[in-house]
VOBA-1610 file (N, C-alpha, C; in pm, whole numbers, padded with zeros to 5 digits, always signed):
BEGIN
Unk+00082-00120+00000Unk+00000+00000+00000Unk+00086+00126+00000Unk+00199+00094+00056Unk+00258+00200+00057Unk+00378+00239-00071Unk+00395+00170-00091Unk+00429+00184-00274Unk+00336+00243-00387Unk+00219+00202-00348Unk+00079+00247-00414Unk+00083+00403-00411Unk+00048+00425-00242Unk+00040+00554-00229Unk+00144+00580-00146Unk+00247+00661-00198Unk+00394+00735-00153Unk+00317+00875-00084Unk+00224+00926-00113Unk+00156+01016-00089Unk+00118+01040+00055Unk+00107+00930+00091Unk+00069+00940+00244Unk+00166+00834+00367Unk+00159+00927+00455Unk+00300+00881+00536Unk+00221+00727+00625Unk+00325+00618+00597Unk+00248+00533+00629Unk+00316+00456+00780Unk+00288+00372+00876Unk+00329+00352+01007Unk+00277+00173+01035Unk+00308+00115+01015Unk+00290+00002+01028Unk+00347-00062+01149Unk+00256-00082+01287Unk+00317-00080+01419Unk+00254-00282+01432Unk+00343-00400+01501Unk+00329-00493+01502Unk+00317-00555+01639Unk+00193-00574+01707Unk+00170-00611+01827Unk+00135-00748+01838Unk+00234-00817+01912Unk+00190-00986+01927Unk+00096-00996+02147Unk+00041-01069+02098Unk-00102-01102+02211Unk-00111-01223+02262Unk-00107-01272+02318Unk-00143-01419+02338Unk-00242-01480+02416Unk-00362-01455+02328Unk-00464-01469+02408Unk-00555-01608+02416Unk-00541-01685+02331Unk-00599-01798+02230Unk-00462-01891+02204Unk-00483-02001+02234Unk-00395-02153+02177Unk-00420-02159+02055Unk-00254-02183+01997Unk-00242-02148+01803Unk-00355-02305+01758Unk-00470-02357+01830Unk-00487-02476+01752Unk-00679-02439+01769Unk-00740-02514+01667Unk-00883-02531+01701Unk-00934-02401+01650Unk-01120-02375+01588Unk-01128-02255+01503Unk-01166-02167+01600Unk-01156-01982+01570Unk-01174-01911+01642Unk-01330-01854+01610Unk-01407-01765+01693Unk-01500-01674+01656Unk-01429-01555+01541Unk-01463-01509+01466Unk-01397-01413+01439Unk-01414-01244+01533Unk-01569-01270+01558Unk-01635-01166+01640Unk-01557-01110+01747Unk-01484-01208+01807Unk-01379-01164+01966Unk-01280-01102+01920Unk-01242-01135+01839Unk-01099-01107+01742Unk-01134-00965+01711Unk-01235-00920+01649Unk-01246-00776+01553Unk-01310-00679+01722Unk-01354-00733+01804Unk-01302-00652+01907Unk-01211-00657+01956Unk-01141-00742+01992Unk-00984-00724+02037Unk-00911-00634+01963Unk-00948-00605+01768Unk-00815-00539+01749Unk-00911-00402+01757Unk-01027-00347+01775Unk-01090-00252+01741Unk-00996-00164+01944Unk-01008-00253+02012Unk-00966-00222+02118Unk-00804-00181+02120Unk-00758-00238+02029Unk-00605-00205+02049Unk-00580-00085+01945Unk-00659-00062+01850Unk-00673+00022+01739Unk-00735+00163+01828Unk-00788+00161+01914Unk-00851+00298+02032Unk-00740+00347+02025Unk-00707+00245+02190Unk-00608+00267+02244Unk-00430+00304+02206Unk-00405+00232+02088Unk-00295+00337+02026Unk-00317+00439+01930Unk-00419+00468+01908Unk-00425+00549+01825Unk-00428+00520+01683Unk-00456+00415+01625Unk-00411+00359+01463Unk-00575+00382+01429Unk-00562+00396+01292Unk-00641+00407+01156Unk-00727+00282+01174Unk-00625+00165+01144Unk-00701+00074+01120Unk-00652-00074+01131Unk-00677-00196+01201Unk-00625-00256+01246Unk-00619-00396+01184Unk-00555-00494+01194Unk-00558-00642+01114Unk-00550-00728+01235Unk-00598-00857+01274Unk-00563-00910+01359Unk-00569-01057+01274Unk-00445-01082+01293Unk-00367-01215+01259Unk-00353-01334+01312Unk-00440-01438+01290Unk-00441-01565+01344Unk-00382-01667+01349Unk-00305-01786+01312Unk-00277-01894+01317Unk-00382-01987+01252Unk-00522-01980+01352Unk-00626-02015+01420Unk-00712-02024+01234Unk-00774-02181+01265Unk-00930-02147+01097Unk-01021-02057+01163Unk-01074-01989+01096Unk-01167-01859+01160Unk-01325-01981+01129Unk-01371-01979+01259Unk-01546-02025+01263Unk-01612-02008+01131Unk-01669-01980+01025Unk-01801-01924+00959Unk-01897-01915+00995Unk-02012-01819+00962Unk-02079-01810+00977Unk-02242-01874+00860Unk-02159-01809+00767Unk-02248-01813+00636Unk-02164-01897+00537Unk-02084-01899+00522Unk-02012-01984+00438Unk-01931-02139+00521Unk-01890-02200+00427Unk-01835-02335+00474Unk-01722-02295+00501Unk-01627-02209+00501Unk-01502-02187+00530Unk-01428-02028+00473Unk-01365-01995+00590Unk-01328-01810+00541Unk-01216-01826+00602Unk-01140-01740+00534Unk-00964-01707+00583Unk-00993-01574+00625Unk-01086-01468+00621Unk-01057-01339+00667Unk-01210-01319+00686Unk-01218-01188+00760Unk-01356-01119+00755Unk-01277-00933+00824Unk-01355-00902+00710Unk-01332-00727+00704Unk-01428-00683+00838Unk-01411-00608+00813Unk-01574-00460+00955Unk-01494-00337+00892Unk-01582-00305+00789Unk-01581-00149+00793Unk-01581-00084+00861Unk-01715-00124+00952Unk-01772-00021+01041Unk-01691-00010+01157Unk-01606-00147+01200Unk-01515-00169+01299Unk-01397-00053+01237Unk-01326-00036+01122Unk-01223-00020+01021Unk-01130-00152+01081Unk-01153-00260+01127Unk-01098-00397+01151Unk-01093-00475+01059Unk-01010-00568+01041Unk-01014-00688+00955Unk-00957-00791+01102Unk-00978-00967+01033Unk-00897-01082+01126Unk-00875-01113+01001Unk-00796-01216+01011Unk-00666-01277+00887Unk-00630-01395+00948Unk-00653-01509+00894Unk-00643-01635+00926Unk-00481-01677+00836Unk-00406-01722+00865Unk-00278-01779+00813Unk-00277-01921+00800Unk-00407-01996+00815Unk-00422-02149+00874Unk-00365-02220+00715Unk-00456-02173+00592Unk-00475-02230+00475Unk-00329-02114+00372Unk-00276-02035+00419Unk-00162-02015+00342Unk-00038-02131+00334Unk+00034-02116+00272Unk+00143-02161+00192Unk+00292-02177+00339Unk+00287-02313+00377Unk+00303-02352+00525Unk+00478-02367+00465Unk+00524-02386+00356Unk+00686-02461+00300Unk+00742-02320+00242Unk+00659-02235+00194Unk+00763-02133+00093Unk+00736-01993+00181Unk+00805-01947+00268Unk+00831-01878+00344Unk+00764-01734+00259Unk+00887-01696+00160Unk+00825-01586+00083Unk+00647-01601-00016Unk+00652-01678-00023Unk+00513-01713-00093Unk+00413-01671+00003Unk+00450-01738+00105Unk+00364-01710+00276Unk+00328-01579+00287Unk+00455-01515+00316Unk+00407-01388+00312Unk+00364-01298+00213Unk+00419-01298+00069Unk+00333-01243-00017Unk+00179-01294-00020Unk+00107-01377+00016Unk-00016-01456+00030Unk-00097-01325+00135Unk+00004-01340+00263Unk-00043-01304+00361Unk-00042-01128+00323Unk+00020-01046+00270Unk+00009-00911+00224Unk-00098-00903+00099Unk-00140-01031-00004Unk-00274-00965-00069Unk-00387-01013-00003Unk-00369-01090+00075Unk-00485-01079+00202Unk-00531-00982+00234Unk-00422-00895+00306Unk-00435-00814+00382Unk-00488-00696+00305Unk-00446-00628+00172Unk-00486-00578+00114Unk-00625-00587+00057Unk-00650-00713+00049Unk-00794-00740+00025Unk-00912-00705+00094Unk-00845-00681+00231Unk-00936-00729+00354Unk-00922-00555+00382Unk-00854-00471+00341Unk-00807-00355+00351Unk-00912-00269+00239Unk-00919-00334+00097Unk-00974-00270+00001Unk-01141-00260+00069Unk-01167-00400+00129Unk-01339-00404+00211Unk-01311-00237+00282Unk-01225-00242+00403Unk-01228-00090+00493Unk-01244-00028+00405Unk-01199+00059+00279Unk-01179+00157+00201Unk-01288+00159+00155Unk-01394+00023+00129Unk-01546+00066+00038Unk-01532+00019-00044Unk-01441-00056-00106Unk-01396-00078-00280Unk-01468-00241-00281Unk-01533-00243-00439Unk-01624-00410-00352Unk-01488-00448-00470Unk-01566-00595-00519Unk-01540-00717-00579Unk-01465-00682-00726Unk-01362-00699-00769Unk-01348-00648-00924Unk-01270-00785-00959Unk-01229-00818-01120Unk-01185-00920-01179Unk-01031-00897-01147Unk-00988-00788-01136Unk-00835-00763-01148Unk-00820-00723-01033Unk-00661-00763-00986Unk-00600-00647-00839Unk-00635-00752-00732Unk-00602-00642-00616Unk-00655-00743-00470Unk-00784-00748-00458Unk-00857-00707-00512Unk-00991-00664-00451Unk-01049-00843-00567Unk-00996-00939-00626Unk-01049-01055-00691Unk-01044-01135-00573Unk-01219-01201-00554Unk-01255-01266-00454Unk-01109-01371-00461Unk-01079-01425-00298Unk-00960-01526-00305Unk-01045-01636-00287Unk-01095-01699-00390Unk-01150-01827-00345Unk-01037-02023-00258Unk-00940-01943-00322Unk-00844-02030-00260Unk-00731-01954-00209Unk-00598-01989-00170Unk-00533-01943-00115Unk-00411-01912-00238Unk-00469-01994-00305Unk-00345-02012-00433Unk-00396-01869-00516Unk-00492-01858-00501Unk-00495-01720-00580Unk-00482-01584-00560Unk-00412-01605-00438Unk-00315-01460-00384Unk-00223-01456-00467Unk-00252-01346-00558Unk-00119-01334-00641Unk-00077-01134-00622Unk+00053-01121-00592Unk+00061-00978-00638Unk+00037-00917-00712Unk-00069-00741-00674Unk-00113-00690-00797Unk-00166-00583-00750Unk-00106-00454-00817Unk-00160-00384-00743Unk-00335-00348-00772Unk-00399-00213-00699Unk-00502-00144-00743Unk-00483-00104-00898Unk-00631-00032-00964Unk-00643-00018-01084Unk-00652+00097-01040Unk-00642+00214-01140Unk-00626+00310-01143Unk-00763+00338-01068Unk-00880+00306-01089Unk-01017+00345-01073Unk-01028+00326-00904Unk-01003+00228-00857Unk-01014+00168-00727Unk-00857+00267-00641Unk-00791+00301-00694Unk-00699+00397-00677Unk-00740+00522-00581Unk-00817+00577-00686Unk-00886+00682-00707Unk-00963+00699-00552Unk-01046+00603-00534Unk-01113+00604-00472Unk-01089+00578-00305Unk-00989+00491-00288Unk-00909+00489-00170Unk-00775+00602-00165Unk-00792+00678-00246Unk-00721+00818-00152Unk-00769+00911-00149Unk-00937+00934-00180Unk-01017+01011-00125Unk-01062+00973+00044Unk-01047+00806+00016Unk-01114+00778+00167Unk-00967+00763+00267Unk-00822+00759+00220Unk-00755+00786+00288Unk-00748+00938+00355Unk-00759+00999+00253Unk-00763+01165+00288Unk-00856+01237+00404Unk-00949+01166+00406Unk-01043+01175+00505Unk-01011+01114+00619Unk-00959+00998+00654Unk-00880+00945+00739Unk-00753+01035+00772Unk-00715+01084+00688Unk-00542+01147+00731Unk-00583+01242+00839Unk-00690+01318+00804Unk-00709+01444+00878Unk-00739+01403+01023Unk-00736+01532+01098Unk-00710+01533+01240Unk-00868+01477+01344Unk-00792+01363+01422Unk-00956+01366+01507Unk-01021+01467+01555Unk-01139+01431+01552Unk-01225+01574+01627Unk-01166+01570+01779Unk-01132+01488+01891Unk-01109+01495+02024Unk-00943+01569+01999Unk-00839+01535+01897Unk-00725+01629+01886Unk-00743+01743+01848Unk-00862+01827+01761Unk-00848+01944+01755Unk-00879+02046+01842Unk-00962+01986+01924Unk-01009+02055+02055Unk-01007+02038+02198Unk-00994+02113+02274Unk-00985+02084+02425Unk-01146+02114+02472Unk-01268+02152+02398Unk-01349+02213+02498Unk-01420+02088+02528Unk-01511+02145+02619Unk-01595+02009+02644Unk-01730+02032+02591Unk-01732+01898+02530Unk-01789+01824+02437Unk-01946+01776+02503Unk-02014+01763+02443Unk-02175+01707+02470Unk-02179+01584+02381Unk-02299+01498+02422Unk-02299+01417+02343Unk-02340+01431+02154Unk-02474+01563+02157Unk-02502+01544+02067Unk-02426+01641+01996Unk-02330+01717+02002Unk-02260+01792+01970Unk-02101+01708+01890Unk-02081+01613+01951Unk-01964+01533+01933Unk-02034+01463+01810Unk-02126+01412+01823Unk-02188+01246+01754Unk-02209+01382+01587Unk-02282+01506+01590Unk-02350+01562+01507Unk-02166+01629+01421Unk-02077+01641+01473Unk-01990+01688+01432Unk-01894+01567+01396Unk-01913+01476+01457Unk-01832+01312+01395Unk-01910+01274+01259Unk-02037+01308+01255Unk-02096+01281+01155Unk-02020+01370+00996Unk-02036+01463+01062Unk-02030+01590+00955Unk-01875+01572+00880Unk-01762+01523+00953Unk-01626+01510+00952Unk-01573+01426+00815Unk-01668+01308+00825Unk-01693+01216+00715Unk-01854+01168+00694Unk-01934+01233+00593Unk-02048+01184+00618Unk-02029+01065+00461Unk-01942+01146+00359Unk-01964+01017+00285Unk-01919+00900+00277Unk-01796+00879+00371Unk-01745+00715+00385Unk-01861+00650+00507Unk-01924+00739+00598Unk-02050+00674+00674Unk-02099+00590+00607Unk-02200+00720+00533Unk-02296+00696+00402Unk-02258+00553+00355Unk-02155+00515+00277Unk-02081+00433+00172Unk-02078+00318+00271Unk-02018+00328+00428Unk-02041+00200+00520Unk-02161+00134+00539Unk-02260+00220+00527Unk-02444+00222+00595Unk-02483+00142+00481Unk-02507+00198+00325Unk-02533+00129+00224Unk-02470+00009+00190Unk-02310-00017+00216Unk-02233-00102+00213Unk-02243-00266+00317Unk-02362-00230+00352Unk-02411-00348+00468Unk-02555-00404+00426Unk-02588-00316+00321Unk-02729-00362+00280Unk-02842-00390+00376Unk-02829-00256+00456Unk-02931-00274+00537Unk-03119-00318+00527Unk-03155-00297+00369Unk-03217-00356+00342Unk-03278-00522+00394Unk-03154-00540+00361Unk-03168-00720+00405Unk-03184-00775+00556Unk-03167-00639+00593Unk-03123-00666+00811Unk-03219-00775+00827Unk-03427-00710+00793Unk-03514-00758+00879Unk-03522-00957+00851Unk-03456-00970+00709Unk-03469-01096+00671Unk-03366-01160+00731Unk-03240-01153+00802Unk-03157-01194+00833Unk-03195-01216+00990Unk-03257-01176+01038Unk-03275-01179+01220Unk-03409-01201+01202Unk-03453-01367+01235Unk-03543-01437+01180Unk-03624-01398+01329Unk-03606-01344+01426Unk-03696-01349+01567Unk-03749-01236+01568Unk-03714-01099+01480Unk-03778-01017+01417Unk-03837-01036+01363Unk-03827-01052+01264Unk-03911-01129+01138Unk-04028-01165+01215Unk-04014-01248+01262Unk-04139-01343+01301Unk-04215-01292+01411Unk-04146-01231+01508Unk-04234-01141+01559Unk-04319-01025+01504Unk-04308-00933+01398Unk-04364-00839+01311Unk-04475-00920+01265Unk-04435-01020+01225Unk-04514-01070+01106Unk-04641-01125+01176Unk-04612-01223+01327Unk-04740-01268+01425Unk-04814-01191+01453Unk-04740-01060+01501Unk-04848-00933+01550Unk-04912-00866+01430Unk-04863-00903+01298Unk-04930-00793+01183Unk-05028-00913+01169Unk-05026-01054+01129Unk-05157-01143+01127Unk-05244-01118+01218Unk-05269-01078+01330Unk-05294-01097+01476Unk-05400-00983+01459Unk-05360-00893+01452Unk-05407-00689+01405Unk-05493-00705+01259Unk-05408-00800+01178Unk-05546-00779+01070Unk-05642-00836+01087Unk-05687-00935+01153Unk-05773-00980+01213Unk-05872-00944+01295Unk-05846-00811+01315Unk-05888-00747+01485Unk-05967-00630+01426Unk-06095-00660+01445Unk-06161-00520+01371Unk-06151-00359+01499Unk-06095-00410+01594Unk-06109-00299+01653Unk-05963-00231+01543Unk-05811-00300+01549Unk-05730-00226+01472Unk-05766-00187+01340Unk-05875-00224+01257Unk-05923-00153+01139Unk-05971-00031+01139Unk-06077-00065+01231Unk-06162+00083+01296Unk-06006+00247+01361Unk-05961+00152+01412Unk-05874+00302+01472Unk-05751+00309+01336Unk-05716+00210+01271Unk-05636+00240+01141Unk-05704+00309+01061Unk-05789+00333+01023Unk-05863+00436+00925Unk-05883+00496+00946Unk-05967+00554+01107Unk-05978+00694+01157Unk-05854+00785+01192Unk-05727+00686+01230Unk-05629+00778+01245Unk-05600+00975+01185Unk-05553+01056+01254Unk-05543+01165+01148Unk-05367+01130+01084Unk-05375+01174+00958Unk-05260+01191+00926Unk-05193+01223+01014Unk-05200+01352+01067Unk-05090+01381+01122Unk-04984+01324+01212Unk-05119+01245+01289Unk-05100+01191+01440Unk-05009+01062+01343Unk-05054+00980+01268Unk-05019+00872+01209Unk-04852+00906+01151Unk-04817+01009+01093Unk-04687+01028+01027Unk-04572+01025+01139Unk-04651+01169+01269Unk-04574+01128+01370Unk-04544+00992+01465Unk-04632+00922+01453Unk-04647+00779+01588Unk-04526+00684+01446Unk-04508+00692+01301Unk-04417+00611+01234Unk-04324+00689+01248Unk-04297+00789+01260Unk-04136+00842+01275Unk-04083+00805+01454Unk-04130+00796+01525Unk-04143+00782+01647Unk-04133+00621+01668Unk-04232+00555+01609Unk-04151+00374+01587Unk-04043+00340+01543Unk-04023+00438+01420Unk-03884+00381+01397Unk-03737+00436+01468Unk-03770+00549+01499Unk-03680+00599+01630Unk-03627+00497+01753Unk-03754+00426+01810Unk-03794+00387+01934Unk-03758+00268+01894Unk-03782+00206+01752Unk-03728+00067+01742Unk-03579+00025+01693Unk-03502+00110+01652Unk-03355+00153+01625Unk-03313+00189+01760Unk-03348+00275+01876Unk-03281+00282+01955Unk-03260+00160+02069Unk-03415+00085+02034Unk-03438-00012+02161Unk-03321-00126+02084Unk-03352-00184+01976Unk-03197-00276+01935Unk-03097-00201+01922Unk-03027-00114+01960Unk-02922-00067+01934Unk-02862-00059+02155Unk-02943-00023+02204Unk-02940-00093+02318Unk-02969-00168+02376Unk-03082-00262+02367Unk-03132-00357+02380Unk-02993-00493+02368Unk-02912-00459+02222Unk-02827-00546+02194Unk-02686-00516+02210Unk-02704-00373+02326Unk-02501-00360+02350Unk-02471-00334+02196Unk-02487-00259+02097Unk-02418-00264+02008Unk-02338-00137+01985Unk-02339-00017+02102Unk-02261+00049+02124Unk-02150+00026+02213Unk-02157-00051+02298Unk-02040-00127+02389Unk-01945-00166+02326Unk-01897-00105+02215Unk-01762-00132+02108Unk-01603-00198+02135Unk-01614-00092+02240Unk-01455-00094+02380Unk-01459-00050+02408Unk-01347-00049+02559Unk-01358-00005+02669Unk-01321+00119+02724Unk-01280+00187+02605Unk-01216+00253+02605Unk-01340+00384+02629Unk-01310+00468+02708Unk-01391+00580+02773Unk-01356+00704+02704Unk-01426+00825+02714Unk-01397+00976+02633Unk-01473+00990+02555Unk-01393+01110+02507Unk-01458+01104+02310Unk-01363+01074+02264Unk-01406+00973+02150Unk-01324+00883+02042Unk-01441+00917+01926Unk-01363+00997+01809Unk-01419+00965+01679Unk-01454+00832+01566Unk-01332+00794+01620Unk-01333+00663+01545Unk-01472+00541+01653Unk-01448+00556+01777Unk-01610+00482+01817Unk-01702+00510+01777Unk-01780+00670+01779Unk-01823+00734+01810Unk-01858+00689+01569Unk-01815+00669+01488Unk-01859+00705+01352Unk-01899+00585+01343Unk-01827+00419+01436Unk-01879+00324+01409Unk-01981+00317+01462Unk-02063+00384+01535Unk-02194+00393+01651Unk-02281+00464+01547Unk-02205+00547+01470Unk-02295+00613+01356Unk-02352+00496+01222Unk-02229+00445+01207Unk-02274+00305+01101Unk-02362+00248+01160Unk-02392+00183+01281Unk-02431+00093+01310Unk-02578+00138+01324Unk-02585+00242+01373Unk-02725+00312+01385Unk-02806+00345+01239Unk-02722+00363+01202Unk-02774+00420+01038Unk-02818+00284+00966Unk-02733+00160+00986Unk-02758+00069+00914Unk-02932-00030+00972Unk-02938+00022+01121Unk-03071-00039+01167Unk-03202+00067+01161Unk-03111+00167+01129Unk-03244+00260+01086Unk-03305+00233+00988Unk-03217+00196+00846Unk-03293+00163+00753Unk-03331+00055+00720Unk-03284-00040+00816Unk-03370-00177+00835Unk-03474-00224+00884Unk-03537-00101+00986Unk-03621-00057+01033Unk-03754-00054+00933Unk-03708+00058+00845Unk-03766+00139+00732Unk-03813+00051+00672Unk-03718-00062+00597Unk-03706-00197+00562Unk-03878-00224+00552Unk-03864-00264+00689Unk-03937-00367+00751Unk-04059-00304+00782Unk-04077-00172+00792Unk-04210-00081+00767Unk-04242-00100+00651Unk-04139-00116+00516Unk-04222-00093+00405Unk-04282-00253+00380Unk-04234-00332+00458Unk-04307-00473+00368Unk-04428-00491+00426Unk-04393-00479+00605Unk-04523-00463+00650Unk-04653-00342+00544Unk-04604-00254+00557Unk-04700-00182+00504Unk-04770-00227+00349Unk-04660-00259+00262Unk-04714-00377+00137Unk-04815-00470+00168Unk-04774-00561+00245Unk-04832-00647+00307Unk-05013-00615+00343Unk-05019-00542+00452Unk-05100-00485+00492Unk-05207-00431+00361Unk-05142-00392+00291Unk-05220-00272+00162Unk-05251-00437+00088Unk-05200-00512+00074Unk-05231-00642-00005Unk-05377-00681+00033Unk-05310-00751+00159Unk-05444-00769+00241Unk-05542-00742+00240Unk-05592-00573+00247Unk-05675-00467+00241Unk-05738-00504+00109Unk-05676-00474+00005Unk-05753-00480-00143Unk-05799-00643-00122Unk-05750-00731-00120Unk-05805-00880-00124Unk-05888-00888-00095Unk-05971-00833+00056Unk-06071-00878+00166Unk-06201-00802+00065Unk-06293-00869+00077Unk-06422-00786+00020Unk-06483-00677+00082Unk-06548-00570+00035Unk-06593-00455+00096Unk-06667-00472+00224Unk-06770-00553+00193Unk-06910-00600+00290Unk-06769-00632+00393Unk-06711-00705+00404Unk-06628-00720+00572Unk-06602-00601+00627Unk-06499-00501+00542Unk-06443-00412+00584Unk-06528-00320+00622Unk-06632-00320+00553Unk-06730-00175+00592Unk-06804-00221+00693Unk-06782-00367+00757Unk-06852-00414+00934Unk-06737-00398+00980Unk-06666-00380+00931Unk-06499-00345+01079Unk-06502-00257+01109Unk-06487-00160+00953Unk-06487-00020+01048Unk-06598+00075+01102Unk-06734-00029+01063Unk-06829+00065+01126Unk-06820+00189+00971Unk-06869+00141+00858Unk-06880+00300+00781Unk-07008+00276+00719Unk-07090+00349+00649Unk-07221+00322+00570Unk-07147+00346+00441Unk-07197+00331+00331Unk-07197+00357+00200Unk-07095+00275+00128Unk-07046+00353+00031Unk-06903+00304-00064Unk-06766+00289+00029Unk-06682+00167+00022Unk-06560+00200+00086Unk-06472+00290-00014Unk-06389+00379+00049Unk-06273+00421+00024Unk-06159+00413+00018Unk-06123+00312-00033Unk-05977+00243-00116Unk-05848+00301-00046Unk-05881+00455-00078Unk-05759+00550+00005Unk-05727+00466+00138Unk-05827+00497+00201Unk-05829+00475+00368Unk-05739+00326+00411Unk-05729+00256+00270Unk-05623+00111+00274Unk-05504+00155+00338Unk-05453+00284+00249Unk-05315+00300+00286Unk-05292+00365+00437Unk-05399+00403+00467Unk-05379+00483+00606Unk-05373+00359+00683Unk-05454+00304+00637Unk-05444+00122+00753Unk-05357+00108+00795Unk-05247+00041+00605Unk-05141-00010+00626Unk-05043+00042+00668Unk-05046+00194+00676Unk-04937+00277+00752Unk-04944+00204+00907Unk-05061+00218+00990Unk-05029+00215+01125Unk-05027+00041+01118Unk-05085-00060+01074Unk-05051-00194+01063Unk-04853-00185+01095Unk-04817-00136+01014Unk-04670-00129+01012Unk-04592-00040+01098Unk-04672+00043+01150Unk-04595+00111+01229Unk-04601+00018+01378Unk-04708-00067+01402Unk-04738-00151+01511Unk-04678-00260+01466Unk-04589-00314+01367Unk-04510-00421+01346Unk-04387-00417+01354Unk-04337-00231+01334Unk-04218-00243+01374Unk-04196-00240+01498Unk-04287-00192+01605Unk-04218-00177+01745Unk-04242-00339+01773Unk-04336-00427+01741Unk-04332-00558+01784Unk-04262-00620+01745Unk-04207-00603+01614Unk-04036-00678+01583Unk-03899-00646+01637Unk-03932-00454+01670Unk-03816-00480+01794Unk-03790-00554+01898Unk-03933-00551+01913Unk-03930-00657+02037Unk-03836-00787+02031Unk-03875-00867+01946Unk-03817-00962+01911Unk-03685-00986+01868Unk-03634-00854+01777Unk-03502-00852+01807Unk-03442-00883+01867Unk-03478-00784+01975Unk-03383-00851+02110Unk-03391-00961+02170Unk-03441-01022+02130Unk-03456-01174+02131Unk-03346-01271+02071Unk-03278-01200+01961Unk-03183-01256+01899Unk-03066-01267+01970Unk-02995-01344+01931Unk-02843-01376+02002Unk-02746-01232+02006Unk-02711-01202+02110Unk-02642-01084+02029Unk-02489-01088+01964Unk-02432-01236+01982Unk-02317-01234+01873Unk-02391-01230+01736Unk-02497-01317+01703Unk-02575-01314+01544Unk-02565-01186+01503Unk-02613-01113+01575Unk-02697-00965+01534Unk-02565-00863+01507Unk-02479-00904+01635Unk-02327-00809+01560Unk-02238-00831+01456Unk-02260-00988+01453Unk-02205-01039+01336Unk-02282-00986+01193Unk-02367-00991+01201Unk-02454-00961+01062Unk-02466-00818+01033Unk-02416-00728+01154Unk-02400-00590+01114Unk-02252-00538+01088Unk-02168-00645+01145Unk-02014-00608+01181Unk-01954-00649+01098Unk-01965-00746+01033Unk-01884-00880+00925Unk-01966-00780+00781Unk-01852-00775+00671Unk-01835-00702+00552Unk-01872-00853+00469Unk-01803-00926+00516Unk-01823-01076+00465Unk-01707-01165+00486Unk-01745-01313+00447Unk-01626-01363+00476Unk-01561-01406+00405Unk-01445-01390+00353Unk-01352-01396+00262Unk-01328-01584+00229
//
């Protein structure tokens, strides 16, 4: 990397740990806090933590690495490199690392360079970035180079003052982390969500009293009580599941403090997610059922009004997301950090 970019002064500091017996597979999850913790505390950019150890999977049958953007962590398994040719070893082990480096930077999957999935170990070959992928990791270095918000200042700091100005510092490598997790996919991946939303939205369509107060709702009241669920259901899993408990490390830290921003951002819009299917859902429902029912639910005389579906399915969904928070937290909370923390596994 540093041949790549001469441009920026580079520091490559090497800390050995001994925390784990070199034999048997590891979590990777303990690991990307351990180095996120040692990455605080000295002060580094961004950290690699180097195993011996086969890393667990999660989703796949077998991974040599797993990135965290949001951490700026990678782990690096050495189990399946090249055990006889010393230099091979380590060139293996540097387009690893670069690989697992290009994930931090944002840069996805390409045919050429480090960034070509390593489906084996044999296909670590040296090479650098393309001009394009270049490009793009020394904009997001540049943003990194610059000074933390806790070094430029001595005053004292508030919370929402720190978090609103950590934001502002880098909002588009956030941005690029938040989208870069496909938060879309959150509500399908944390199946005790899922299934909680989904019992209480069967449960409610059923219930002519929730028809009757879903249609009378006023807009207004209705826009505010969904901005207010999804608030209330992002904050309750976001504490509910320790997923600000990063490390141990106390103060203001920018670098905690932007991954607390990923992480929030990425369940906000999983949130959203999961309002809009409910609310699909709901509006499905609605048109299916014949008039004569609906107009004994809600108590109306005359023609139904079609409109009044969508007002339904608004609060249907706004009462599915706080009941799938619920359930969230129901989930394991290594699953839930893993599926927000892990870039993927290599």
């Amino acid at each position: 990397a540093a041949q790549q970019f001469p441009q920026f002064q580079w520091r490559v500091d090497f800390l050995h740990r001994y925390r784990y017996a070199p034999r048997g597979a590891l979590d990777p999850l303990p690991l990307l806090e351990l180095g996120v913790q040692e990455k605080i505390a000295r002060h580094w950019d961004y950290a690699i933590v180097i195993v011996p150890n086969e890393l667990r999977a999660r989703q796949r049958v077998h991974t040599i690495g797993v990135p965290s953007s949001a951490l700026e962590t990678a782990v690096l398994s050495t189990s399946d490199l090249d055990r006889h040719d010393g230099a091979r070893r380590s060139a293996q082990m540097v387009m690893l690392s670069l690989h697992l480096l290009g994930h931090l930077w944002g840069i996805e999957h390409s045919d050429v360079g480090p960034m070509a999935p390593p489906e084996a170990p044999q296909d670590l070959h040296p090479a650098p970035f393309p001009p394009s992928q270049q490009a793009i990791i020394v904009d997001r270095l540049e943003e990194v180079a610059d000074q933390r918000l806790e070094e430029q200042s001595r005053q004292q700091w508030n919370t929402w003052r720190f978090y609103w100005l950590a934001f502002w510092a880098d909002p588009k490598s956030i941005l690029i982390d938040v989208i870069g997790y496909a938060p879309w996919r959150l509500p399908f991946r944390m199946a005790r969500l899922t299934a909680a939303a989904a019992v209480s939205l069967l449960i409610l369509l059923l219930t002519a009293e929730a028809w009757e107060m879903g249609v009378t709702l006023p807009l207004p009241r209705l826009a505010l009580g969904t901005l207010t669920a999804l608030i209330v259901a992002t904050g309750f899993l976001f504490a509910g599941q320790n997923l600000g408990q990063i490390s141990r490390d106390v103060g203001w830290r920018e670098q905690l403090t932007r991954t607390r921003l990923v992480v929030l951002g990425t369940i906000a819009l999983g949130m959203l997610t999961l309002w809009l299917v409910l609310f699909l859902f709901s509006l499905l429902v609605g048109w299916l059922l014949p008039d004569t029912v609906l107009l004994r639910w809600i108590q109306a005389g005359g023609p139904l009004d079609r409109l009044l579906l969508f007002r339904h399915a608004a609060f249907m969904a706004m009462l599915g997301v706080l009941a799938g928070a619920l359930g969230g937290n129901l989930e394991e909370e290594e699953a839930i950090k893993a599926s927000l923390f892990f870039d993927e596994e290599t």
